[in-house]
C-alpha positions as a printed Julia matrix, in Angstrom:
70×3 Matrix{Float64}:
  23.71   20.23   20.69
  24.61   16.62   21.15
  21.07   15.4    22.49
  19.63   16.75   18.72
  22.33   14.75   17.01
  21.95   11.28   19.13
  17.59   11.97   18.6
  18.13   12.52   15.43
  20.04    8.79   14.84
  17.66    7.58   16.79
  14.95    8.72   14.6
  17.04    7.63   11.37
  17.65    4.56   13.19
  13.65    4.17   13.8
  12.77    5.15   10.31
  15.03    2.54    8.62
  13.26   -0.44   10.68
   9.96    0.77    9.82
  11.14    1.08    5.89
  12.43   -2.72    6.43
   9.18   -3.76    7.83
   6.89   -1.87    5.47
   9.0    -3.41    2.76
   8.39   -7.26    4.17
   4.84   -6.7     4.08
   4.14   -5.02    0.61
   3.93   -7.55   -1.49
   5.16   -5.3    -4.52
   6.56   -1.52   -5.12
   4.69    1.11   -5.02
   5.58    1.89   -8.95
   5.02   -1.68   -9.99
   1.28   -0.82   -7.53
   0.6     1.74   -9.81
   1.11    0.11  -13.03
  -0.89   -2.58  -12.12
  -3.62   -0.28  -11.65
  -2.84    1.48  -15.14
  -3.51   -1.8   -17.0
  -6.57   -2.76  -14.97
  -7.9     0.53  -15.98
  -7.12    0.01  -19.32
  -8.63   -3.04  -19.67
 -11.65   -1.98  -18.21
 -12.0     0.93  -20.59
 -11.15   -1.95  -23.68
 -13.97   -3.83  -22.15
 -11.97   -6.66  -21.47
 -12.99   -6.83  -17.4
 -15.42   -5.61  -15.83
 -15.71   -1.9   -14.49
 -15.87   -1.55  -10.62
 -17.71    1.0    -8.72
 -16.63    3.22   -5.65
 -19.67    0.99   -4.12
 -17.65   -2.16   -5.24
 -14.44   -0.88   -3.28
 -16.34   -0.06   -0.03
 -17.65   -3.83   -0.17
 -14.51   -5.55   -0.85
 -13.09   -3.09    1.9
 -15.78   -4.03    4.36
 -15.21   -7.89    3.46
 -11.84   -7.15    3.67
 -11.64   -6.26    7.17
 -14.28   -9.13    8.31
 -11.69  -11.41    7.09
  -8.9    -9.48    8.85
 -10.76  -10.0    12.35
 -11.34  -13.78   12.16
């Protein structure tokens, strides 16, 4: 009954350093993410940017991962 107590710390222990470390590297919060996105739509409905395709995100995801490997 002890070993599932000490694993389990462990694992809360494991879980908090990942949090910290997913935290470093997002450069914003998920909610403030999705609001972003929520404008960007809007304007794109308004007319005020231009509307992107599911093409257009495959490309920038492509580039995107070209860059990564340089």
């Amino acid at each position: 009954m002890n070993k599932k107590i000490g694993k389990s710390k462990v694992m809360e222990k494991e879980e908090q350093v990942m949090s910290v470390v997913a935290n470093l590297e997002r450069p914003c919060t998920i909610s403030e993410s999705i609001m972003q996105s929520c404008k960007e739509v809007k304007d794109m409905r308004e007319g005020r940017i231009p509307k992107r395709s599911l093409n257009d995100l495959f490309a920038n995801i492509e580039k995107w991962n070209k860059e990564e490997e340089r």
